[in-house]
Every structure is written in C-alpha cells, then in structure tokens.
FIVOLO-459116 format. One record per residue (C-alpha): residue number from 0; residue in one letter; chain; x, y, z. Coordinates in Angstrom, 3 decimals, decimal comma. Each point is the difference from the previous one (the first is absolute). Example, Ala and Ser with C-alpha at 12.3 -4.5 7.8 and 13.67 -1.06 7.14 Angstrom:
<recs>
(rec 0 "A" "A" (12,300 -4,500 7,800)) (rec 1 "S" "A" (1,370 3,440 -0,660)) 
</recs>
This chain:
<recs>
(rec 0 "X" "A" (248,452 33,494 180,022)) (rec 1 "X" "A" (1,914 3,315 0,866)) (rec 2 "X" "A" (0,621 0,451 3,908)) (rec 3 "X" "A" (0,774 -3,689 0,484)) (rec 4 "X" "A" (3,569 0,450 0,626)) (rec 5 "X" "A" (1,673 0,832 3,022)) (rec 6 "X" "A" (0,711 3,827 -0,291)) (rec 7 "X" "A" (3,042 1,755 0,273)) (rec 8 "X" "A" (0,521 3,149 2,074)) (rec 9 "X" "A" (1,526 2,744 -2,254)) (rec 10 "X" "A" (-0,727 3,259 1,615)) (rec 11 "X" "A" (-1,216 1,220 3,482)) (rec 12 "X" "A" (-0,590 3,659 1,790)) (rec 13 "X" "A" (1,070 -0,091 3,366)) (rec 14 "X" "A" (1,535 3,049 1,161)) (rec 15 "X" "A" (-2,299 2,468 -0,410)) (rec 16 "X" "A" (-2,913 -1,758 2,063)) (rec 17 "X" "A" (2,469 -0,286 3,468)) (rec 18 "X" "A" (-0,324 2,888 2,228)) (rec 19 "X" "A" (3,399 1,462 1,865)) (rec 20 "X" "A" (-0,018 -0,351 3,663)) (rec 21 "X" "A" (-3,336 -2,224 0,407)) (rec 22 "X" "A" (-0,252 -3,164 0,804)) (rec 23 "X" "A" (-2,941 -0,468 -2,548)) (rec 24 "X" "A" (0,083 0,935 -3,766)) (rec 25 "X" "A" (-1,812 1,078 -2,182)) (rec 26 "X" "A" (-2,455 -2,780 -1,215)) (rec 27 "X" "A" (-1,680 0,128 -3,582)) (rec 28 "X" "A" (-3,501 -0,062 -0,835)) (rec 29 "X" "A" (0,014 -1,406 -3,476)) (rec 30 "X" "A" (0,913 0,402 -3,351)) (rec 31 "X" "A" (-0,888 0,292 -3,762)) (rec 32 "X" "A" (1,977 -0,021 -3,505)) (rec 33 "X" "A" (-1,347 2,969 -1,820)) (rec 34 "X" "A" (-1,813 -1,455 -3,262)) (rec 35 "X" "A" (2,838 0,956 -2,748)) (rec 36 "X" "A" (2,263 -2,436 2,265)) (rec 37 "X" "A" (2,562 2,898 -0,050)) (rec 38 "X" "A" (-0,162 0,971 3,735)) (rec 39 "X" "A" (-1,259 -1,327 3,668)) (rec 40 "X" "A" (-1,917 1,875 3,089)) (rec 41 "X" "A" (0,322 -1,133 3,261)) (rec 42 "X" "A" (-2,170 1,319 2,976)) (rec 43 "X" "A" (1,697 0,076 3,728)) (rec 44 "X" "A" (-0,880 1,012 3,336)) (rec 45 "X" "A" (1,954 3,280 -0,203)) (rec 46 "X" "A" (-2,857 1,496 -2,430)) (rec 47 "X" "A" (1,854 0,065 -2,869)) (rec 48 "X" "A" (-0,072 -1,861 -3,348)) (rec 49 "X" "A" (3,268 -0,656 -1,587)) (rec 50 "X" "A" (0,638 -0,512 -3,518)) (rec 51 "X" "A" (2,738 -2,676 -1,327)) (rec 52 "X" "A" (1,117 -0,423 -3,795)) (rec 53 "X" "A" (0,154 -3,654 -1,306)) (rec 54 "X" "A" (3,871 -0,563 -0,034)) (rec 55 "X" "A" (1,304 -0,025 -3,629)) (rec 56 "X" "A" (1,037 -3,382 0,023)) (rec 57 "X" "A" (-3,417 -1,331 -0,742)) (rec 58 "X" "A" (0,068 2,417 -2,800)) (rec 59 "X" "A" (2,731 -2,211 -2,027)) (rec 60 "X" "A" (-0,585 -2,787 -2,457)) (rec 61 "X" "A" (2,608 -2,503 1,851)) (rec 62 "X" "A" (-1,819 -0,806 3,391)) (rec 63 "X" "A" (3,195 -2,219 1,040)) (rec 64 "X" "A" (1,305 2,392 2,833)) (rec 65 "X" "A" (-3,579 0,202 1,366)) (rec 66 "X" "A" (-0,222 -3,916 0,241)) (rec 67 "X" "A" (3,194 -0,036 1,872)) (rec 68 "X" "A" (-1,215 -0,755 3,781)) (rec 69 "X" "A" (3,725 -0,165 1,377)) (rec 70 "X" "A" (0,422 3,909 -0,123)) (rec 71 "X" "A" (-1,583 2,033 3,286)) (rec 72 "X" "A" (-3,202 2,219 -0,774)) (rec 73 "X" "A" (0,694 3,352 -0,694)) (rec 74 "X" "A" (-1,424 2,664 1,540)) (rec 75 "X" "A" (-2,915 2,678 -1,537)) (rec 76 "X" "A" (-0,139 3,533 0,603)) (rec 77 "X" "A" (-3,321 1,481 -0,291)) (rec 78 "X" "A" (0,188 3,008 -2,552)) (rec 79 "X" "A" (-2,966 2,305 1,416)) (rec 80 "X" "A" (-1,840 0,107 3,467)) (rec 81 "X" "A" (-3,409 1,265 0,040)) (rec 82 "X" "A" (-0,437 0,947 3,826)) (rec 83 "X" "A" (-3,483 0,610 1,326)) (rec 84 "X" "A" (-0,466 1,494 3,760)) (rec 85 "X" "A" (-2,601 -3,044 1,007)) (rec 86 "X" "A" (-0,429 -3,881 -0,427)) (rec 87 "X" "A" (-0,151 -0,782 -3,646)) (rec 88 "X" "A" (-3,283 -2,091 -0,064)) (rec 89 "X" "A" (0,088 -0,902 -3,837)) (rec 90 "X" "A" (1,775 0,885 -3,344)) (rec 91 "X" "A" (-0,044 -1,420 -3,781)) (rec 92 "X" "A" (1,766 1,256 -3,023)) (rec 93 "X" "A" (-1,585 1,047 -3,348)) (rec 94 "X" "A" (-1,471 -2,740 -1,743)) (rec 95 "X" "A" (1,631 1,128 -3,168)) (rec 96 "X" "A" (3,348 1,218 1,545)) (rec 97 "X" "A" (2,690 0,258 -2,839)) (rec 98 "X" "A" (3,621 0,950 1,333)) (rec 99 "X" "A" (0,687 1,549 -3,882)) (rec 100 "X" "A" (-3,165 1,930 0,396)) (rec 101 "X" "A" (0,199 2,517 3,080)) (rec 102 "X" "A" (-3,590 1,018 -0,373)) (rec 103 "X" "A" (-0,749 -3,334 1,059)) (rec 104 "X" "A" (2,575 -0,763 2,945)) (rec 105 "X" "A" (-2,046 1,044 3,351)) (rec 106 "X" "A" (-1,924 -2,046 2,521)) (rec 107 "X" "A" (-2,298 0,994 2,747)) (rec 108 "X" "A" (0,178 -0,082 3,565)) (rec 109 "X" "A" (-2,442 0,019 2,945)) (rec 110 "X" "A" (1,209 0,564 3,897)) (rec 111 "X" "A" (-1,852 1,055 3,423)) (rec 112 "X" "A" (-1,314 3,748 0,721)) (rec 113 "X" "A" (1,674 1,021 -4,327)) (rec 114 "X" "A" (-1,881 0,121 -3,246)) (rec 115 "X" "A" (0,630 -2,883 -2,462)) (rec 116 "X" "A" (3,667 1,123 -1,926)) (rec 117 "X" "A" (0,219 -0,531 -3,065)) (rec 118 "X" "A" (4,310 0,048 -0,656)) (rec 119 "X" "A" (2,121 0,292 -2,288)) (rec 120 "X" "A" (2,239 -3,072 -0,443)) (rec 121 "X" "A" (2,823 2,020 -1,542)) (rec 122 "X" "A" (0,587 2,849 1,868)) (rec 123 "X" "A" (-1,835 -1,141 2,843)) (rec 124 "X" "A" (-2,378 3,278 0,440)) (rec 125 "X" "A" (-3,808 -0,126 0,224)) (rec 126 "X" "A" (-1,931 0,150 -3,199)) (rec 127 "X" "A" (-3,757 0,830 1,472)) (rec 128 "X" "A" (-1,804 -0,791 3,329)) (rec 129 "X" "A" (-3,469 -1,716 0,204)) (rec 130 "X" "A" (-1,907 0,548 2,850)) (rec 131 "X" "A" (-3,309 -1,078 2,014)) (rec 132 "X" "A" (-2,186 1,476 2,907)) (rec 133 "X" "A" (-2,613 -1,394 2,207)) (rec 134 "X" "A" (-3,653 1,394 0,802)) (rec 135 "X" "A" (2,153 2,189 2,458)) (rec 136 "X" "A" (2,437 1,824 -2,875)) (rec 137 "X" "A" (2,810 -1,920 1,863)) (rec 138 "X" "A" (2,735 -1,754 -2,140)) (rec 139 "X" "A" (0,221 -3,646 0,129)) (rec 140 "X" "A" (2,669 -1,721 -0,950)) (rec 141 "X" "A" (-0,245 -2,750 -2,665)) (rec 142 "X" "A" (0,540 -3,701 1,011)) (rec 143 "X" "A" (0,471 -1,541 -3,327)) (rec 144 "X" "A" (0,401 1,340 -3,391)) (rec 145 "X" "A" (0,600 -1,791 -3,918)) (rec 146 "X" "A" (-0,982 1,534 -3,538)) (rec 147 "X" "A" (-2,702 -0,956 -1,751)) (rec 148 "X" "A" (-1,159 0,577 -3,652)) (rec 149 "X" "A" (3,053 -0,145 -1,392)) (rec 150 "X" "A" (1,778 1,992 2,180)) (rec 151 "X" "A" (-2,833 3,082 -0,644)) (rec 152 "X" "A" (-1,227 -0,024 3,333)) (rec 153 "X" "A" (0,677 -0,927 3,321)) (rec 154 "X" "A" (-1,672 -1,974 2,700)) (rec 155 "X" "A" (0,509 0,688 3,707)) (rec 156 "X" "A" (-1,439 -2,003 2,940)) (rec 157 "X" "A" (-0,617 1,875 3,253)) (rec 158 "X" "A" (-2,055 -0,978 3,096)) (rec 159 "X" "A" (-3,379 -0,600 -0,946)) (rec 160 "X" "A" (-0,033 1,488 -3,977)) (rec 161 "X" "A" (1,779 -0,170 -2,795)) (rec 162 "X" "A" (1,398 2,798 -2,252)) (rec 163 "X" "A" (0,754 0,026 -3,741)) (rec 164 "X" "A" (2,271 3,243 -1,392)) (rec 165 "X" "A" (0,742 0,922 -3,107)) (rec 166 "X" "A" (4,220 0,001 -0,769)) (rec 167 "X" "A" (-0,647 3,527 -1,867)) (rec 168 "X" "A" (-1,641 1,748 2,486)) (rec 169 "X" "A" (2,076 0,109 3,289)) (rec 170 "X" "A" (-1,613 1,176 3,332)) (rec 171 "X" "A" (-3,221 -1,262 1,976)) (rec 172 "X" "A" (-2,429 -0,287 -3,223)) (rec 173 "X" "A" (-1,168 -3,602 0,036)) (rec 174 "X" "A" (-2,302 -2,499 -0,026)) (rec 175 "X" "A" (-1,077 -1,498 3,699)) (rec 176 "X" "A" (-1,745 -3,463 0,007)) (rec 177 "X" "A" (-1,620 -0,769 3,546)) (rec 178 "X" "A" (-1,831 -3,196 -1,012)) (rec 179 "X" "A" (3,028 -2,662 1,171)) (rec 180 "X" "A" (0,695 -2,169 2,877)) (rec 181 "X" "A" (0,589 1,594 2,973)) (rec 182 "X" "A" (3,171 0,524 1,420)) (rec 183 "X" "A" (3,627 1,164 -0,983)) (rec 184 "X" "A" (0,627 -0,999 -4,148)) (rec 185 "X" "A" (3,445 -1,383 0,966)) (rec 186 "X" "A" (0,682 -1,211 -3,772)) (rec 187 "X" "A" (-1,343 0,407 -3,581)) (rec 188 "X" "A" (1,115 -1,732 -3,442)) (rec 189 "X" "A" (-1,243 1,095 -3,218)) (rec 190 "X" "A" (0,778 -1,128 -3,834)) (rec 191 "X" "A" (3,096 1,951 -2,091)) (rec 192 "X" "A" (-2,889 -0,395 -3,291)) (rec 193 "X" "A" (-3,276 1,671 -0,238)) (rec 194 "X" "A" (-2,173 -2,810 2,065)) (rec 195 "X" "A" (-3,040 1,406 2,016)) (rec 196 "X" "A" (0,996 -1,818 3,255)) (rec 197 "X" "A" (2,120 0,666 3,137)) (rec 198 "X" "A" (-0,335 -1,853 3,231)) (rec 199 "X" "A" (0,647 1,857 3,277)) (rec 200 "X" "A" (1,340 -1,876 3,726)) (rec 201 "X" "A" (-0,870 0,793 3,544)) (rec 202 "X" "A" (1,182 -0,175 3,425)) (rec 203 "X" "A" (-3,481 -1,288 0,558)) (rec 204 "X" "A" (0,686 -3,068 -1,919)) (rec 205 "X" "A" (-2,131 1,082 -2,564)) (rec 206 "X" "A" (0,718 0,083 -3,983)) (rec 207 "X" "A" (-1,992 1,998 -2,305)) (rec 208 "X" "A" (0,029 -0,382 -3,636)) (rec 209 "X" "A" (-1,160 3,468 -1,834)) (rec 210 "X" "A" (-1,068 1,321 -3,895)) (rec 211 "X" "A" (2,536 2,739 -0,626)) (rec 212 "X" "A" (-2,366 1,473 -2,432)) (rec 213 "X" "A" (-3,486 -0,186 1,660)) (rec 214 "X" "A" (1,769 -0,213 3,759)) (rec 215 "X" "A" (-1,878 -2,153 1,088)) (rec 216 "X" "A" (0,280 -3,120 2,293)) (rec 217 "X" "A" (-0,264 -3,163 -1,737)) (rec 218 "X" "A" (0,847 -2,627 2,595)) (rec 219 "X" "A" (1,134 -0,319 3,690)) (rec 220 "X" "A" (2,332 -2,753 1,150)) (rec 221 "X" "A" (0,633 -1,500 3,420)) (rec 222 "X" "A" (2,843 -2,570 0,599)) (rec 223 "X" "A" (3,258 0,854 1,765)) (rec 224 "X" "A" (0,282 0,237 3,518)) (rec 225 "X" "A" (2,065 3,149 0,333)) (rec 226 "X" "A" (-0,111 3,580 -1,466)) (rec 227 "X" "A" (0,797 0,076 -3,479)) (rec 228 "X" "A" (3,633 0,973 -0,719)) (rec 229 "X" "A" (0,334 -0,951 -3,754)) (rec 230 "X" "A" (-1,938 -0,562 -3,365)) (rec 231 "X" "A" (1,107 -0,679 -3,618)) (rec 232 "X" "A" (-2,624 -0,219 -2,759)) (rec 233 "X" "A" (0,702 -1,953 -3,011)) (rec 234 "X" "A" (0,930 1,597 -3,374)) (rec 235 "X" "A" (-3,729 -1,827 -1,140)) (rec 236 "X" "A" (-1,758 1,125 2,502)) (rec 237 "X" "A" (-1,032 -3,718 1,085)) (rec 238 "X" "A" (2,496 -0,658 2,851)) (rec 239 "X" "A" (0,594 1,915 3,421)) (rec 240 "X" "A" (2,656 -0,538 2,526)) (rec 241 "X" "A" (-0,370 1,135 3,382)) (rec 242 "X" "A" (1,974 -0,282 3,393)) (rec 243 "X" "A" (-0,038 1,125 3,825)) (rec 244 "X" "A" (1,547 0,737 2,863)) (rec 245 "X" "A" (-0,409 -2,578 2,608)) (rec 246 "X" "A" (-0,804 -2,396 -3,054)) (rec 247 "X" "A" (1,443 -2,714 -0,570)) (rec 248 "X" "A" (-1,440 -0,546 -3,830)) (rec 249 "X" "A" (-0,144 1,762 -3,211)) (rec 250 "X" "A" (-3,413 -0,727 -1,770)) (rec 251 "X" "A" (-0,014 0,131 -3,986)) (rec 252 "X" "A" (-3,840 0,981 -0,574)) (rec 253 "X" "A" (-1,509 -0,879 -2,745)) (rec 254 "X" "A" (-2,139 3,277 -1,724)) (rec 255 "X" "A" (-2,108 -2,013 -2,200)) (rec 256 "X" "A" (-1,831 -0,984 2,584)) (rec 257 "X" "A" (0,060 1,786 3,076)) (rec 258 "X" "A" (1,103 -1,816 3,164)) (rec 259 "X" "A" (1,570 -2,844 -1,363)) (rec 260 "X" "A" (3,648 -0,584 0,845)) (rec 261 "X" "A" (2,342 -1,302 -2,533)) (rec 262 "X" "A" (3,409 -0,460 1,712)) (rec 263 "X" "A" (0,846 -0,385 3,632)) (rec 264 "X" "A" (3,694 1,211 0,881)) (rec 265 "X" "A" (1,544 -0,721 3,529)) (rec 266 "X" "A" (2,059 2,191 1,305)) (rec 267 "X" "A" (1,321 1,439 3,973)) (rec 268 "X" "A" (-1,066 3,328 0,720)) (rec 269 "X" "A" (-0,672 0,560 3,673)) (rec 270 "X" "A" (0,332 3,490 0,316)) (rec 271 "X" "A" (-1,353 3,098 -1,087)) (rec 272 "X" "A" (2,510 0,829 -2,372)) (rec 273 "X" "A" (-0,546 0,392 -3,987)) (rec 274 "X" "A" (1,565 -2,949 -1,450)) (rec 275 "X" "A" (0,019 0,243 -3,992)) (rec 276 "X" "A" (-0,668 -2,324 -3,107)) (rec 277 "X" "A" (0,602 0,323 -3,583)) (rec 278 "X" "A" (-0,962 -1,788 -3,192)) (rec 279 "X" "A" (2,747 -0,325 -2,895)) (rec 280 "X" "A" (-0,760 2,229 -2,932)) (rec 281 "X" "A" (-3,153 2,148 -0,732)) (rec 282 "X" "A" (-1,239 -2,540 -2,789)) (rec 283 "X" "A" (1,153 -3,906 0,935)) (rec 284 "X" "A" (-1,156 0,553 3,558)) (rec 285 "X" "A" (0,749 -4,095 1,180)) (rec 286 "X" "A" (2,636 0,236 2,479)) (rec 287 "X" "A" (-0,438 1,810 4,001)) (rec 288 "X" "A" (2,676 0,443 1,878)) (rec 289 "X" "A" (-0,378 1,327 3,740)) (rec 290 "X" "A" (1,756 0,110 3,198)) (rec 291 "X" "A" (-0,063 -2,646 2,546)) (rec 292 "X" "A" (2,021 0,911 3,053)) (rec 293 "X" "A" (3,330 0,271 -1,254)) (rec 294 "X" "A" (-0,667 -1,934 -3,356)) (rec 295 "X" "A" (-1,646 0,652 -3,391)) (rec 296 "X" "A" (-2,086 -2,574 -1,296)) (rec 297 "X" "A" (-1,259 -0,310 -3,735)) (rec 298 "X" "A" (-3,473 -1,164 -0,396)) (rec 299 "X" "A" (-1,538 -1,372 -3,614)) (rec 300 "X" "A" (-3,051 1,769 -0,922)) (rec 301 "X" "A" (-1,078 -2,357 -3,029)) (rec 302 "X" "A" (0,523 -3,432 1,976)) (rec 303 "X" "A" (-3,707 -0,789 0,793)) (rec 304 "X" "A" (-1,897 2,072 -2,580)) (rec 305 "X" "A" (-0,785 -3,180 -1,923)) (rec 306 "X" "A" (-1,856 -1,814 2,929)) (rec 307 "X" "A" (-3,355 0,346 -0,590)) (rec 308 "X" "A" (-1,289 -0,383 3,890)) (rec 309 "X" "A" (2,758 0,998 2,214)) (rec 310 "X" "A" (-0,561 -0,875 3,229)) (rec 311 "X" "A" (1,457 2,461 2,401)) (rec 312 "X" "A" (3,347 -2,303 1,504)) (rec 313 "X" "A" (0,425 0,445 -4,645)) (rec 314 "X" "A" (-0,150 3,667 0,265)) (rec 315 "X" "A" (2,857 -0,315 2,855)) (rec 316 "X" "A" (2,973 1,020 -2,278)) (rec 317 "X" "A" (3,552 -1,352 0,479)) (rec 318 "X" "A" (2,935 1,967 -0,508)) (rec 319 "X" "A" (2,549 -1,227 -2,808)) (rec 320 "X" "A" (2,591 1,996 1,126)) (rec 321 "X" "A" (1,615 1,768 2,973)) (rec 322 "X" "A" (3,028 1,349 1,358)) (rec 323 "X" "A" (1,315 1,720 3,441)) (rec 324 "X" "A" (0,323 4,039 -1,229)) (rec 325 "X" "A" (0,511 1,991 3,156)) (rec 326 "X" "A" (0,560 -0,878 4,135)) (rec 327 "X" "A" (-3,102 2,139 0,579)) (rec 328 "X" "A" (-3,469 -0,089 -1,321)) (rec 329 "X" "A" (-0,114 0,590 -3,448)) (rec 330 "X" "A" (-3,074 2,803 -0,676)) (rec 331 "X" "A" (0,823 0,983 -3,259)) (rec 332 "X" "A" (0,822 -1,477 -3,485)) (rec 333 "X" "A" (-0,409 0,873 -3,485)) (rec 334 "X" "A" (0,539 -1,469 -3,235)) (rec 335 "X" "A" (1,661 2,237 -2,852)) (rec 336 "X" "A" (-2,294 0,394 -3,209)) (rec 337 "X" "A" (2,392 -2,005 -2,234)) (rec 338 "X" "A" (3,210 -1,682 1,390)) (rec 339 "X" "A" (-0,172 -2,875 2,123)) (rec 340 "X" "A" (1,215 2,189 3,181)) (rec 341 "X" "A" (-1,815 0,052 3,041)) (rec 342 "X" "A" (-0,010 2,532 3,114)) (rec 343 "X" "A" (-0,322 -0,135 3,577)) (rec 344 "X" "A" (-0,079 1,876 2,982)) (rec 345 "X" "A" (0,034 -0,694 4,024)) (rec 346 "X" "A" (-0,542 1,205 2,463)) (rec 347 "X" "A" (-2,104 1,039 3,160)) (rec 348 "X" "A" (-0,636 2,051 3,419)) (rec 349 "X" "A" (1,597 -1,644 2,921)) (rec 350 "X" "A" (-1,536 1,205 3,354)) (rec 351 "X" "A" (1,523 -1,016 2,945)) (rec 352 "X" "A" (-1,888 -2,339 2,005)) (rec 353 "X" "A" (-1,455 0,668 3,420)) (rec 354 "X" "A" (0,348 -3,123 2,528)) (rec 355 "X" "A" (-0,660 -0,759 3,369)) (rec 356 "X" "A" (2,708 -0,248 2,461)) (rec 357 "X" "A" (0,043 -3,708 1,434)) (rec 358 "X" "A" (1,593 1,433 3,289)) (rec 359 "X" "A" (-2,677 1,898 1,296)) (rec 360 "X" "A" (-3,541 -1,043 -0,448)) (rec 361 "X" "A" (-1,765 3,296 -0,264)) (rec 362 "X" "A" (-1,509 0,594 -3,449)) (rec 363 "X" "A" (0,458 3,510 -0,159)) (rec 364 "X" "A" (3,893 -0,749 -0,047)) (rec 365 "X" "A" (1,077 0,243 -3,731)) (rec 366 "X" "A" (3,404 0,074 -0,973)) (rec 367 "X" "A" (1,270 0,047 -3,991)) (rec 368 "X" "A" (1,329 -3,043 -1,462)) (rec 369 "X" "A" (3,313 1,487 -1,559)) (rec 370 "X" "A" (1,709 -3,983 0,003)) (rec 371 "X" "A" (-2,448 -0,631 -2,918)) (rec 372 "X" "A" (1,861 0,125 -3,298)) (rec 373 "X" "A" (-1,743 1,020 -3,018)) (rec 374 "X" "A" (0,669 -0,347 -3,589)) (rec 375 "X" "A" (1,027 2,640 -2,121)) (rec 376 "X" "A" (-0,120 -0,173 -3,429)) (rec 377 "X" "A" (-1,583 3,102 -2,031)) (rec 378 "X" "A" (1,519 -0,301 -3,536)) (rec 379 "X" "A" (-1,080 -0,133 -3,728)) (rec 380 "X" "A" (1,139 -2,912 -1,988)) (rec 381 "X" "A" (-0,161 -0,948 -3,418)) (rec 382 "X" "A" (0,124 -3,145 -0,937)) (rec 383 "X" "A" (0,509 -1,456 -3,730)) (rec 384 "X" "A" (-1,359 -3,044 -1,183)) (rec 385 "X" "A" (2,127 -2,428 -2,312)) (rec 386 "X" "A" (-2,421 -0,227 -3,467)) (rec 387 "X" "A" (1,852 -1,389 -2,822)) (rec 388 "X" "A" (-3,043 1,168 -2,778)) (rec 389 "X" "A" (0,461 3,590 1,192)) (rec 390 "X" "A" (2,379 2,104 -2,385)) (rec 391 "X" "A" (-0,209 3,810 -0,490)) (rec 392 "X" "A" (-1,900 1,199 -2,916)) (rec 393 "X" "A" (3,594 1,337 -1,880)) (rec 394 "X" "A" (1,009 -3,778 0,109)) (rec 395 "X" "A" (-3,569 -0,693 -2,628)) (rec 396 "X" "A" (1,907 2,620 -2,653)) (rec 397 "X" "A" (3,520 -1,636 -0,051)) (rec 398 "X" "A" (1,088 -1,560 -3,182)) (rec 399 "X" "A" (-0,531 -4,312 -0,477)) (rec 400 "X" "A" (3,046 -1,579 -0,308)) (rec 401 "X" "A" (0,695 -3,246 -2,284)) (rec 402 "X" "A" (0,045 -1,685 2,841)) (rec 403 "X" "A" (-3,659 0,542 1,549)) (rec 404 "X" "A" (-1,013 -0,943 -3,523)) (rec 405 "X" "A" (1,957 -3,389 0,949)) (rec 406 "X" "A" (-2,057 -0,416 2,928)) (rec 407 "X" "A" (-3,227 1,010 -1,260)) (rec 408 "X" "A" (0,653 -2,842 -2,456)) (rec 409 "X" "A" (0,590 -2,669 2,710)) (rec 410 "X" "A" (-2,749 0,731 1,988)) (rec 411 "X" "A" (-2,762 -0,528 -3,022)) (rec 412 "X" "A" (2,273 -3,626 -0,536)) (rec 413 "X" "A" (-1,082 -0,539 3,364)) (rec 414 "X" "A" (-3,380 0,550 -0,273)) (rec 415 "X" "A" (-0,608 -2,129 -2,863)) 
</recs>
C-alpha cells in the first residue's frame, strides 16, 4: 500500500510566510496541487495566493537524489502572487487546468466586500469578475466557490442562496437558488464529470445535497456538531466526506441511502479554524489523510466495506500510518494527482492571552501574558514518499535488455 512508509521531507516554503519586524508571521490557510500536478496554490493570512512550480527534480526518471533524506530541504520560491485587498474566504483551480494549454491555466477566487476573481495563473491578471446582489442591490461577497459541469459553470454559496454563473458571461447575470439551509454556505464540492449532484455545507451544521440540473433539494443531513468547514464528494457520486470546526470527527456518508454513516474518523480540532482533508487520486479514492495537531495520519477507506453489519465501534477507523509534519497545527495538506508526494501547511493566529493578576484581587485588573511562548511554524512542506513500483512513464519506452529477459525467465521457474 502506497503512503505506508515513513516520508521524507524534500522541499519546504518558509520565507515568504514570516513577516519583518512582528513577532507573529504570516500563517497559511491551506493548500491545493493544481490538477495537471505541474504547480501548487497556497492561501495565507496576508490575502494573497502564491503560486509554486513543482521543483524539476521530480521531473527526472532517476528518483535517487529525492530519496536521499541526509541532504537539508531546499527552499521554494513562489513564482506569482495573486493579492486581493480582503480575507480570501475560498479558491479552487480549473478542473481541467493544463500548464501546456494557457487557455486552461486560471482559478477563481472569492474574498470579503470583492466580486469572485477569476485569475490568470500565468500572468497573474484577472480574467472576468462574477458578481451577486441581495434584495437591497448591495454586493455580497461569496463564501465558497468550485466549478461545476465540467468546468461550464460556476457555483457560489452566499448567506442564505446560492448562485450558479455561467464562465462565458462575466458580470452579475446568474442563477440565485434560495431554497437551502439557512445560514452562511461555508463550503461546496462538486464532481470534475458531468454528474447531476453537488452537496453544499453550513455554519449551521447543516448539509444539503442538490440536482444541478433541476436545482432542487434532494436530501438534508444533520450530524456534526460544528459549522461545516469541508466536503469532498466521491468521483461516483456514492460517498461524501464532511468535517467541522469544533469537531472532532470526519463522517464518510453514505448517498445510497441517506443518513447512514459509513466511516467514522477521529481527529483533534478544537478550534474554529479550517482544518483540511484530502483523498489520493480522483479515481482510486481509498486512502484519507488529514491533520491531527501537528501530525498527518492516513486512514484506509476500503478496510470495513466487506462487513455486512458494522456496528458503529467497526465504523471507528484506525490510522495505518502517521508521522510528526510541522511544530504547529497542521490545516492544510494535499496529495499531488500522480506522484507519491504529499503537502502540508501550518500554521495559525496567536492572540495574546488576557489573565488575571494574582496580586491584586480585583477582576477588572487585566494585565497581558507576554511570558507565554508560542509556537511558530508557518511553512509549506513537501514531503515524498519512498514507492519502489513508481517509475516515470519515459522509463515504460526504454529498450529490454538480455538481461530482464534472464529474469523474466526465472521468475516463471519459480512459479511452476
């Protein structure tokens, strides 16, 4: 099984998230391999989305300096900052993002009190703005965005409604669906193919599964105990994934039939930050990795599937595999589309703490705690996993040698 192996660190982006002169830096908010593989966004707390190129090394058919974990990281250098004026609430790349085709290398971003930006990921200029108003003819900003029919249209959730544009026809002409849950639509997911569902997540706890064509609401679902922060919809449309703030579970719901909960996954989130998970690969979806503190834990999807009456300590999964990634909480991680790399990023606000003064026993007598020592640590790493079936695809064309006929030889003597 890949991921099974204790990882080595190859690559981490460090400099760029520390601010000059402050005694806090800049923290990340997450981040996300664009779908080609070729390139990685990260999202901090300075507003901006930064860019990095996978380092060439993971281009090359010999993989023997990579495996080398004696030699120090080195560092990344982003290649293009997309700087918006206001929080960046939520941001996704083109589901069919080539790097060799530039008509295809853009992804969209939503912030507070700006129209949803769609940018270009080589020049780093905006394509086209989207954009929604209330029964008022205010602007409201976006809270969560994705593409949807094959990167055609795009869905939008705002407080109270829903918006659907069309990718050719920039501006404020759009759909606006007011039947959903109530509250803030913190987080969407929707399928790269042509499927007719998309489920939508609330800070009201609530998750709403929707027909893209007809728009309508097909089921309601009730389970976490925090807002909803993040949702992933299987490639077959039978399998969601949800998580909270404040939650201390992911639930794997089972679509089929409504309400029923597959997989269990345990996990420490006590705070209201986002705190990612990702699924390996768009079509063998069987491995989760998410953040736990400072580790990442691996989680196996297919362990219980042939059970035929789980009981619910069975849908508890176990991890297989975990390792300590960063000295702060890890909220972000991604898996590339086709190497066995994985990425991570840490990070978080650090408020000083008000405290009483144990001298003087009036109340009103706060003083800050400046002896309290915080951790930071707000860095992207990459981190390569040790697989010895993967080979590039130039290393399937290479000429056979009289000596791999040898060995194809001895291995059918063996099995006889």
């Amino acid at each position: 099984m890949l991921f099974n192996t204790k990882p080595i660190l190859v690559n981490k982006a460090e400099s760029e998230f520390t601010r000059p002169g402050r005694s806090f830096g800049n923290c990340l908010r997450g981040c996300q391999w664009a779908p080609d593989g070729s390139c990685i966004c990260t999202n901090s707390d300075d507003h901006c989305i930064r860019i990095f190129n996978l380092p060439e090394k993971f281009l090359h058919d010999n993989n023997l300096d990579i495996m080398d974990d004696t030699k120090e990281p080195e560092e990344l250098h982003s290649v293009l900052e997309l700087k918006e004026s206001q929080i960046i609430y939520d941001y996704c790349w083109y589901p069919y993002m080539n790097s060799l085709d530039y008509s295809t290398c853009f992804l969209l971003c939503c912030s507070r009190d700006v129209p949803i930006h769609l940018w270009d990921a080589y020049t780093g200029r905006i394509f086209s703005s989207f954009l929604a108003e209330n029964n008022v003819n205010e602007l409201v900003s976006a809270r969560s965005i994705r593409f949807m029919e094959c990167g055609r249209k795009i869905l939008a959730g705002y407080e109270k409604f829903l918006c659907i544009f069309d990718l050719s026809r920039p501006g404020k002409y759009a759909d606006y669906l007011y039947d959903i849950p109530k509250g803030i639509i913190s987080c969407l997911s929707t399928c790269n193919n042509d499927n007719q569902l998309f489920a939508t997540g609330s800070f009201n706890r609530l998750i709403g599964l929707y027909d893209s064509k007809t728009m309508e609401n097909i089921a309601t679902i009730k389970g976490h105990y925090g807002g909803i922060t993040h949702l992933h919809l299987s490639s077959d449309n039978i399998r969601l994934y949800s998580g909270a703030r404040k939650d201390n579970e992911i639930l794997c719901w089972d679509l089929r039939n409504y309400g029923e909960i597959l997989h269990i996954i345990q996990r420490n989130c006590p705070t209201n930050q986002r705190i990612y998970f990702d699924l390996n690969g768009p079509n063998d979806e069987n491995i989760l990795a998410t953040g736990d503190n400072q580790m990442v834990r691996f989680y196996n999807l297919k362990f219980n599937e042939q059970q035929q009456q789980p009981t619910m300590d069975d849908k508890i999964l176990k991890s297989f595999n975990e390792f300590h990634s960063h000295n702060n909480r890890v909220n972000g991680i991604s898996f590339h589309p086709s190497l066995p790399l994985l990425a991570t990023t840490s990070g978080e606000r650090c408020l000083i703490d008000f405290k009483n003064n144990d001298d003087n026993d009036d109340d009103d007598d706060i003083i800050y705690d400046y002896k309290k020592i915080y951790t930071q640590d707000n860095n992207m790493k990459f981190w390569w996993f040790k697989d010895e079936d993967h080979h590039s695809i130039n290393q399937d064309d290479q000429p056979r040698t009289d000596d791999d006929d040898d060995d194809d030889d001895n291995v059918k003597i063996e099995q006889k």
